[in-house]
C-alpha positions as CSV (number, residue, x, y, z in Angstrom):
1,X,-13.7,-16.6,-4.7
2,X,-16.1,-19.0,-3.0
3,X,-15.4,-22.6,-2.5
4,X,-18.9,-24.9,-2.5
5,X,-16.5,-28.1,-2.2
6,X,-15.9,-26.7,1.5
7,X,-18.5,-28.0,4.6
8,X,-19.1,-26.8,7.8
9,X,-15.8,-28.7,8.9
10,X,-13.6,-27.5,6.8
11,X,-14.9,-23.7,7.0
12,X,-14.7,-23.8,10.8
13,X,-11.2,-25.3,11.1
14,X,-9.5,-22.8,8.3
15,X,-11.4,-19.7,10.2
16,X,-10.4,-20.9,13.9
17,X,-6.2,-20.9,12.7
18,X,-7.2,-16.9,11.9
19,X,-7.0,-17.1,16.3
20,X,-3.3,-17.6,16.0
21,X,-2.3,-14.0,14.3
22,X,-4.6,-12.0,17.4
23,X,-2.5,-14.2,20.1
24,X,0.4,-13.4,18.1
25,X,-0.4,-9.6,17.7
26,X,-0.9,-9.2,21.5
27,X,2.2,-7.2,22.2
28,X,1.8,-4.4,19.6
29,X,-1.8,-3.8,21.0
30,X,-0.8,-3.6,24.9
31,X,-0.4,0.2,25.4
32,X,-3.8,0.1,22.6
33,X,-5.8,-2.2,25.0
34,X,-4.3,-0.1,28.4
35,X,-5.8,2.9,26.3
36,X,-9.2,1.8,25.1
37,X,-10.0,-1.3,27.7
38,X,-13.4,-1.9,25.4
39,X,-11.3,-3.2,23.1
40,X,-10.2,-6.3,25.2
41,X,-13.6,-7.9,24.3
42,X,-11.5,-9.0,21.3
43,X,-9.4,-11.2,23.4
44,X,-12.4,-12.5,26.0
45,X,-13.3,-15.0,24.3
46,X,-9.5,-16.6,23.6
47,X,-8.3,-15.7,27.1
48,X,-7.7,-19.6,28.0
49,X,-5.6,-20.2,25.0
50,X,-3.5,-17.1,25.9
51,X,-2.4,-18.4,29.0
52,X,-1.7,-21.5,27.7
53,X,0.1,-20.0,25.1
54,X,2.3,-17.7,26.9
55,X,2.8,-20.3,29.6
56,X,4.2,-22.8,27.8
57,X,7.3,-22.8,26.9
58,X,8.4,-22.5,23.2
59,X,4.3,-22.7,22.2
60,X,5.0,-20.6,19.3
61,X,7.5,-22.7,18.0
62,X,5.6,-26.0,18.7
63,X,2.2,-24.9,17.2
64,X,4.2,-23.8,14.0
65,X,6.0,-27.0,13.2
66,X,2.1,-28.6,14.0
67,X,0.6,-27.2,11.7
68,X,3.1,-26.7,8.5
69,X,4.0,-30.8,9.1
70,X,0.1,-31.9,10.1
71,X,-1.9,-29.5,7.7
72,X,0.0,-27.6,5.1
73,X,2.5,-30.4,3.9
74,X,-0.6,-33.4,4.7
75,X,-2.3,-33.2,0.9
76,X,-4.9,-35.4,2.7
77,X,-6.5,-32.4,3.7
78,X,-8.6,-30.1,2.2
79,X,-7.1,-27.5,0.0
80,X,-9.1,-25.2,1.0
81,X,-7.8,-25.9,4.4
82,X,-4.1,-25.9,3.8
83,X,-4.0,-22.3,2.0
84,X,-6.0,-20.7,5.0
85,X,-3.1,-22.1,7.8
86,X,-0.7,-21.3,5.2
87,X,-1.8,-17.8,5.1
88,X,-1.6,-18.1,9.4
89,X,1.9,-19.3,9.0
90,X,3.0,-16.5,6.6
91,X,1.4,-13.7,8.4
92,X,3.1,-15.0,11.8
93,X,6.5,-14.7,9.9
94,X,5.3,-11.4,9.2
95,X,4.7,-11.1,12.6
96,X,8.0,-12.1,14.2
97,X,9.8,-9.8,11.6
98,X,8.0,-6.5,12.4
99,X,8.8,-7.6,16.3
100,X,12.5,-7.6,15.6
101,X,12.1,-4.4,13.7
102,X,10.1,-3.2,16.4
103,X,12.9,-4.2,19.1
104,X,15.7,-2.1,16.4
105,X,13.3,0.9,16.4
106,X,12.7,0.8,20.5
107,X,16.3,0.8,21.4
108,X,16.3,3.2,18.8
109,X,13.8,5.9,19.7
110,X,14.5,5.1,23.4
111,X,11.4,2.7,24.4
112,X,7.6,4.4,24.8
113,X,8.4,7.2,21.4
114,X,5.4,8.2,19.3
115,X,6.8,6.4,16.3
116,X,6.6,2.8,17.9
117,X,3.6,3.3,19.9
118,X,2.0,4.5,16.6
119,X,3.7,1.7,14.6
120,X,2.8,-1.0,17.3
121,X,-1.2,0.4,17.2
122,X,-0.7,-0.2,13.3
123,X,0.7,-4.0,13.3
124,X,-1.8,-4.3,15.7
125,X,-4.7,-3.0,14.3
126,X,-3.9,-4.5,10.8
127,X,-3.7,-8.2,12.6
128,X,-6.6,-7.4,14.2
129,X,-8.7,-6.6,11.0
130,X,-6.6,-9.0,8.7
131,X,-7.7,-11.9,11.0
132,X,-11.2,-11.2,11.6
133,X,-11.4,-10.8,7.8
134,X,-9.8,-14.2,7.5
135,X,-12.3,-15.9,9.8
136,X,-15.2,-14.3,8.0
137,X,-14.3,-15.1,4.8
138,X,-13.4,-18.6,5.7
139,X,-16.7,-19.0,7.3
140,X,-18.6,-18.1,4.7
141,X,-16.5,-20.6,3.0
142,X,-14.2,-18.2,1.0
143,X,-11.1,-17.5,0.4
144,X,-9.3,-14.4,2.6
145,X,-7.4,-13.0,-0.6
146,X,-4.7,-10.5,0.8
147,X,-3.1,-8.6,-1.6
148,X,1.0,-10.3,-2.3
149,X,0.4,-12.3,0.9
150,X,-2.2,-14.9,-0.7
151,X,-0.2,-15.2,-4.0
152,X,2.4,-16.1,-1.8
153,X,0.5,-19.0,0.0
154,X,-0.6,-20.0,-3.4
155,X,2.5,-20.7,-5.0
156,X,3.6,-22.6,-1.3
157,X,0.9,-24.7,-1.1
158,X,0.2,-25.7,-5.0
């Protein structure tokens, strides 16, 4: 579903939050990126706001509450906006709770197991596609419909 109301502004700010998810999904994709070093292209271009995101302390936490209290809860901004950080936000959850699965399942299997490495290429490879879908679509000034997670960001945001 396109959204004309949207300018250039708007479409670049809801596609750059769509950064946060591939910083976020890092961790799963490390044995992935050892393995196939082409693939580190993805992260070239970002590779300032890693360090200063892994090098300051409690940056998750902080650019979280930033951007639920500034954007999502501020109905001063655009819509439009709002549902595409919302959809960040929600996917991070995501995110932290298939790393404390992942941390249950490692302890589990005993570390480096085909299960986890295969399930850590998955979350990784799904953030990775889910994300570069999201800043697509919200360049082209659409919405990035995921299936359960955008009908959850819809009923957040309304």
């Amino acid at each position: 579903m396109a959204n004309p109301e949207t300018d250039a502004k708007g479409r670049f700010f809801a596609a750059l939050v769509y950064i946060l998810p591939l910083i976020y999904a890092l961790p799963f994709g490390l044995l992935l990126l050892k393995q196939f070093p082409f693939l580190g292209i993805i992260y070239t271009p970002i590779a300032p706001l890693l360090t200063i995101y892994y090098t300051l302390p409690f940056a998750g936490l902080i650019i979280f509450f930033a951007l639920w209290f500034a954007v999502v809860r501020n109905s001063n901004i655009d819509y439009f906006i709002r549902f595409n950080t919302m959809q960040v936000i929600m996917l991070d959850i995501i995110l932290i709770v298939c790393s404390l699965i992942m941390n249950i399942l490692s302890s589990g299997f005993g570390g480096q197991s085909l299960i986890t490495e295969t399930l850590n290429n998955t979350i990784f490879i799904g953030t990775v596609v889910i994300s570069f879908y999201g800043i697509i679509q919200s360049a082209r000034g659409s919405y990035a419909e995921i299936p359960a997670l955008s009908e959850a960001v819809s009923s957040q945001i309304r």
